[in-house]
N, C-alpha and C positions, 0 to 999 in steps of 0.2 A: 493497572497496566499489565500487559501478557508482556514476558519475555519471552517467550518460545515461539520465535519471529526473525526473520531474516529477510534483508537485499538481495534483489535478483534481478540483470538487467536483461532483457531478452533481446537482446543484442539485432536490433533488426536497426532498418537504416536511421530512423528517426527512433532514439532508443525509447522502449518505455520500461518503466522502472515496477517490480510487483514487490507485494509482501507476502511475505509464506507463512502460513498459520501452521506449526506445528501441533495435531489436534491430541487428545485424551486417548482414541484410539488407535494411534498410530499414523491416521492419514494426512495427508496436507490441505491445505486450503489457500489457493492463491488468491491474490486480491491487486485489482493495480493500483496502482500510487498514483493519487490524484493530488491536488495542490490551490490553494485558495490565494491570491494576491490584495492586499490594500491599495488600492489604487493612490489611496493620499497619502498613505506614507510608507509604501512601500514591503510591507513586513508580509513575509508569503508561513504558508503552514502546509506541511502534508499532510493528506488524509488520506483513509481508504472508505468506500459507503459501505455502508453495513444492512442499509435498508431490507435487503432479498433475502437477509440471514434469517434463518429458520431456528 
């Protein structure tokens, strides 16, 4: 797990929530905050995809 990550909500009308990848070289990496739900019982997770990451 990275600590070097933070909450940011970019505050527009329907909020959407990002994570900030603080990188090795000093720069950021933002990602948004996606969310997976159980439909049968309810139990949701957030995630970020990481699929594009190089």
């Amino acid at each position: 797990m990275e600590t070097q990550t933070y909450l940011v909500d970019q505050a527009l009308q329907i909020s959407d929530l990002h994570i900030i990848r603080k990188n090795k070289d000093y720069t950021k990496t933002d990602y948004p905050l996606l969310a997976a739900l159980c439909p049968k019982c309810g139990h949701i997770e957030f995630f970020v995809d990481l699929k594009d990451e190089k």
